[in-house]
N, C-alpha and C positions, 0 to 999 in steps of 0.2 A: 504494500500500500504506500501510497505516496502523498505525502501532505506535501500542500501549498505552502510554502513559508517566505515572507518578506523581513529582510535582512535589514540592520544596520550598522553600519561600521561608520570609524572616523579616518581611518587609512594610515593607521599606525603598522608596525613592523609585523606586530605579534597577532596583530586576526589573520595576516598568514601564513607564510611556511613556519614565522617561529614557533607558534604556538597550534595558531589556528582556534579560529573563535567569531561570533559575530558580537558585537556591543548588545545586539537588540533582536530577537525574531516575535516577528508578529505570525498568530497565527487564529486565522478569524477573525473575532474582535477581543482575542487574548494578547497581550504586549509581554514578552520575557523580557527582561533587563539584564544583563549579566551583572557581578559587582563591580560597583564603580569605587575608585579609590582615589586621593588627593594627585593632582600632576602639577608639574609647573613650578616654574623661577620665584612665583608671586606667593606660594604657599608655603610656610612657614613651619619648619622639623620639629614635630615635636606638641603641635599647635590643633588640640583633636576640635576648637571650635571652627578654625578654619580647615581642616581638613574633611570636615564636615559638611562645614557647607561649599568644598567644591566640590566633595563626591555626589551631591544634591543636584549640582550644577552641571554636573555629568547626565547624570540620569534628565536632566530635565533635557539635555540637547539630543540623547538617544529617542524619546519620546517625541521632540518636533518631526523629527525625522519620517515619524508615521501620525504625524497630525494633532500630538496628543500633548498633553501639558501633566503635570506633576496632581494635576486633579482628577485622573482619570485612575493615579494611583491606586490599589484596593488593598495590599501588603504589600510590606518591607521586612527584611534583616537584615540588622545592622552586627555588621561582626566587627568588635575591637577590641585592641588590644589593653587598653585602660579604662575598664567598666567603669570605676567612680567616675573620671575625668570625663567620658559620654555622657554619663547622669548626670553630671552637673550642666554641660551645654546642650542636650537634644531639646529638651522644652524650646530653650530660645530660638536652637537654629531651623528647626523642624516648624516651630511658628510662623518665622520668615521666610522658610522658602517654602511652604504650602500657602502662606497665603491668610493664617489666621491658624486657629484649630484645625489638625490636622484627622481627617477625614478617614482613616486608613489603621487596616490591622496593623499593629507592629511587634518586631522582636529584638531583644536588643539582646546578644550572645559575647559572652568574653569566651576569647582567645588566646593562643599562644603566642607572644609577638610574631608580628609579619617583618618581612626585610627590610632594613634599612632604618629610616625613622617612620614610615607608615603605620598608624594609629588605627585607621579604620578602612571597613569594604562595607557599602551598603549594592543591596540588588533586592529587586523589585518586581512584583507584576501587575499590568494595568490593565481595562478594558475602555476600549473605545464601540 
C-alpha cells in the first residue's frame, strides 16, 4: 500500500544522504513534525528560554510550508535536557508563541543530555 505523503524540508545536509529525514510529512489532514531543536549564530549555549523559543520557531516555519500555523497544533513533546530550567520558561514561551493559552496536549520529558550545548527537541502533530 502506498500512502500519499507531502514533504517538508528546509535543505539542510542531513534530510539527505546524511541522515535522511523530512522536517515535516503531511498526511491527509494529519501534519508530522519531526523535533525541532535550537540552530543559529543568534541563539545562545546554554539558554533553554531561547532555545525554546527557536525550536517553536522551527516548527512554526515546517507548518507554513503546508499552510498551517502553530494553531493547528493538537500535541507536543518537549524533550530536555534540564526539566526544572523548561519549567521554569515553557508557560512564558509557549504563551508567546501560541499566541495566548496554549490550545494543545503536551508533554514535557527529561532526558539525557543531547550534544553539545542543546537543551531541548520539541516535535509535534497538527491537523489542518
Amino acid at each position: 500500500m502506498t500512502i500519499d505523503k507531502e514533504l517538508a524540508n528546509f535543505g539542510v545536509p542531513s534530510e539527505g544522504e546524511r541522515y535522511g529525514f523530512a522536517q515535516g510529512v503531511k498526511i491527509g489532514n494529519a501534519i508530522y513534525v519531526s523535533g525541532q531543536t535550537a540552530s543559529g549564530d543568534d541563539v545562545p549555549l546554554g539558554d533553554m528560554e531561547a532555545q525554546m523559543r527557536s525550536a517553536y520557531s522551527k516548527i512554526a516555519r515546517v507548518l507554513e510550508q503546508f499552510g498551517a500555523t502553530l494553531d493547528n497544533v493538537v500535541d507536543e513533546i518537549l524533550f530536555v535536557a534540564d526539566y526544572m530550567g523548561a519549567a521554569m520558561v515553557a508557560g512564558k514561551v509557549r504563551h508567546e508563541m501560541y499566541g495566548g493559552t496554549p490550545q494543545v496536549a503536551s508533554t514535557l520529558i527529561p532526558v539525557a543530555p543531547f550534544a553539545g550545548e542543546m537543551l531541548i527537541e520539541i516535535k509535534c502533530i497538527a491537523y489542518v
